[in-house]
C-alpha positions as CSV (number, residue, x, y, z in Angstrom):
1,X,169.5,80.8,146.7
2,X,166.1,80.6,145.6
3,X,165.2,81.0,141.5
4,X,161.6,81.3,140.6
5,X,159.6,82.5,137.6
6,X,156.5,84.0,136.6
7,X,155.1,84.1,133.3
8,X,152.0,86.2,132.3
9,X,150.2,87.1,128.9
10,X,148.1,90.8,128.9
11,X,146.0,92.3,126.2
12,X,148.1,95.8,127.1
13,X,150.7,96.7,124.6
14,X,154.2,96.1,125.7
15,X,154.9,99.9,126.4
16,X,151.9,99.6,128.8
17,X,153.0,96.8,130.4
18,X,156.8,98.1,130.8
19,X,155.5,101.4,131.9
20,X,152.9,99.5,135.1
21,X,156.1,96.8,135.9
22,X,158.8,99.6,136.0
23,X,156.8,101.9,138.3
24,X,159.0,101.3,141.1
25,X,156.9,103.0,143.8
26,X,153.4,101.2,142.8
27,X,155.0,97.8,143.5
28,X,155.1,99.2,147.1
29,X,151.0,99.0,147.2
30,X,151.3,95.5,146.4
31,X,153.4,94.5,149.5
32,X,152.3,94.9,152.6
33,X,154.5,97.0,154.9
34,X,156.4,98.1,152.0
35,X,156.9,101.8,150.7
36,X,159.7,102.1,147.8
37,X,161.9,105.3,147.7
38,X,163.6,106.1,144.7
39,X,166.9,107.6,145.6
40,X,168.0,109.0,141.7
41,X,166.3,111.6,139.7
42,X,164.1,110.1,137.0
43,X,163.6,109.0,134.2
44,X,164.8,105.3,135.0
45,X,167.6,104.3,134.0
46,X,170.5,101.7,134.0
47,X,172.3,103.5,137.4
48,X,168.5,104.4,138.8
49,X,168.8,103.2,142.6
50,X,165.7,102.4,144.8
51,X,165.4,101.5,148.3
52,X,162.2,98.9,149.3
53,X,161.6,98.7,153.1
54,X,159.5,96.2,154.7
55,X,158.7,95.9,157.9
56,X,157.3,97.9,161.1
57,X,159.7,99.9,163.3
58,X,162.5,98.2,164.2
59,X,161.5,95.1,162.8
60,X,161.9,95.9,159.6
61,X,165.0,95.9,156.6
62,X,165.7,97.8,153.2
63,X,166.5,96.2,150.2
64,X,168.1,98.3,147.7
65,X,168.1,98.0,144.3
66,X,170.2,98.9,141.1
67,X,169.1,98.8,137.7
68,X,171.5,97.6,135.7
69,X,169.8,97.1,132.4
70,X,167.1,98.9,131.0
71,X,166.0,98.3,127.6
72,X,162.4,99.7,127.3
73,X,160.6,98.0,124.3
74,X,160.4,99.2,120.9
75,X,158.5,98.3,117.9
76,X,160.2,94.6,116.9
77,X,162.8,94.5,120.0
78,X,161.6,93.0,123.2
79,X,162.1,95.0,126.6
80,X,164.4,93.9,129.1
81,X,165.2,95.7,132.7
82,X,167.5,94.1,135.1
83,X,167.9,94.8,138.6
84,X,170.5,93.6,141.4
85,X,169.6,94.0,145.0
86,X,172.4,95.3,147.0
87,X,171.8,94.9,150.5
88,X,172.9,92.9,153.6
89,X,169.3,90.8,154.0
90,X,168.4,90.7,151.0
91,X,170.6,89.8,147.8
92,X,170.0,88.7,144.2
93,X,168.7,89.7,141.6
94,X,165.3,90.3,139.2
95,X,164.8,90.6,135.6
96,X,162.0,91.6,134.0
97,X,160.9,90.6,130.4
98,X,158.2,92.2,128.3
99,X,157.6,91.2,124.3
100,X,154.7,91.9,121.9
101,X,153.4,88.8,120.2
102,X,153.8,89.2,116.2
103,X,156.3,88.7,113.7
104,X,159.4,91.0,113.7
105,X,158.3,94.2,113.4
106,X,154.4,93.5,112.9
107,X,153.1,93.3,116.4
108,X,149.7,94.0,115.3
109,X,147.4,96.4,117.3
110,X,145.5,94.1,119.4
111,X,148.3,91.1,119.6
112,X,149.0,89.6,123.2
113,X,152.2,90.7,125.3
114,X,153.8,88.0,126.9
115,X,155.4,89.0,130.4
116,X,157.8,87.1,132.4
117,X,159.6,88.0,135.7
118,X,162.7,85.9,136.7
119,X,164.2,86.6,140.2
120,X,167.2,85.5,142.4
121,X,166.1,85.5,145.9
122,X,168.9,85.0,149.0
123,X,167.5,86.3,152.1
124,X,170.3,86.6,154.9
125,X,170.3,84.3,157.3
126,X,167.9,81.7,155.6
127,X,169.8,78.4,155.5
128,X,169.8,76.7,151.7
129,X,167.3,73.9,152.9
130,X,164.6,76.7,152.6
131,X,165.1,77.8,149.4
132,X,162.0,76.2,147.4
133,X,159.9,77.6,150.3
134,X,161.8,80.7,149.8
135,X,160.9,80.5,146.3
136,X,157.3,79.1,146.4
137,X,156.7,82.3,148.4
138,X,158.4,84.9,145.8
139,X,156.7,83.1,143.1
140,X,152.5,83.8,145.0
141,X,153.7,87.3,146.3
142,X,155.8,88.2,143.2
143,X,152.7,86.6,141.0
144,X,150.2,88.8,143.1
145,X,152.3,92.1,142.5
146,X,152.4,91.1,138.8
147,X,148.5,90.5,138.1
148,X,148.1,93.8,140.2
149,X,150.3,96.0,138.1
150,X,149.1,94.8,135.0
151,X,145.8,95.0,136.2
152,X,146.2,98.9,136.9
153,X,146.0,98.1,140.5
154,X,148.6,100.4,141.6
């Protein structure tokens, strides 16, 4: 089991930044060899499921996902979305918090929002000796995919 964190601050509000983190097919341009399906009829939604497979041919492996929190944010209340992956090489799960700098209920137009992904990464076979390499790679792919979303690079 590998644990790893990535913290980011963006000048977007936090309803930008929750909309470019929880657009489930963009992450796809971010990875290579990844396309995301999303198997249940929008909008997202705790019960949304989506499908990420990586790979060429027969060489590669889904990952499906379930959302099983989804909190968009709101004027003084933070968002939270959790997801738990649900497949055979891939298990864990990823949460993903978004919060508008201010005071309770006085996020200013202009304040900071303050990002931070936390995931749970077992991939199948990988013994537990590899897990902060495991981890050390989530964090610089996971961290790439981040910047890129918020960057509107999707």
């Amino acid at each position: 089991m590998s644990v790893f964190r990535i913290d980011r601050t963006t000048p977007l509000s936090a309803e930008d930044a929750w909309r470019r983190l929880t657009d489930w097919p963009a992450h796809a341009a971010q990875v290579p060899l990844t396309r995301i399906t999303v198997l249940t009829p929008g909008p997202t939604r705790a019960g949304t499921v989506f499908v990420a497979r990586t790979g060429l041919g027969r060489a590669a492996f889904d990952d499906p996902m379930e959302v099983v929190r989804w909190q968009p944010p709101a004027p003084g209340r933070p968002g939270h979305c959790r997801l738990e992956k649900r497949g055979t090489a891939v298990t864990g799960w990823a949460e993903i918090h978004v919060r508008q700098e201010g005071g309770a209920g006085e996020a200013a137009y202009g304040s900071p929002t303050r990002v931070r992904w936390e995931e749970e990464l077992r991939v199948g076979p990988l013994p537990r000796l590899l897990a902060p390499l495991t981890a050390r790679a989530g964090r610089l792919v996971f961290g790439r995919v981040v910047d890129r979303l918020l960057r509107g690079q999707g």
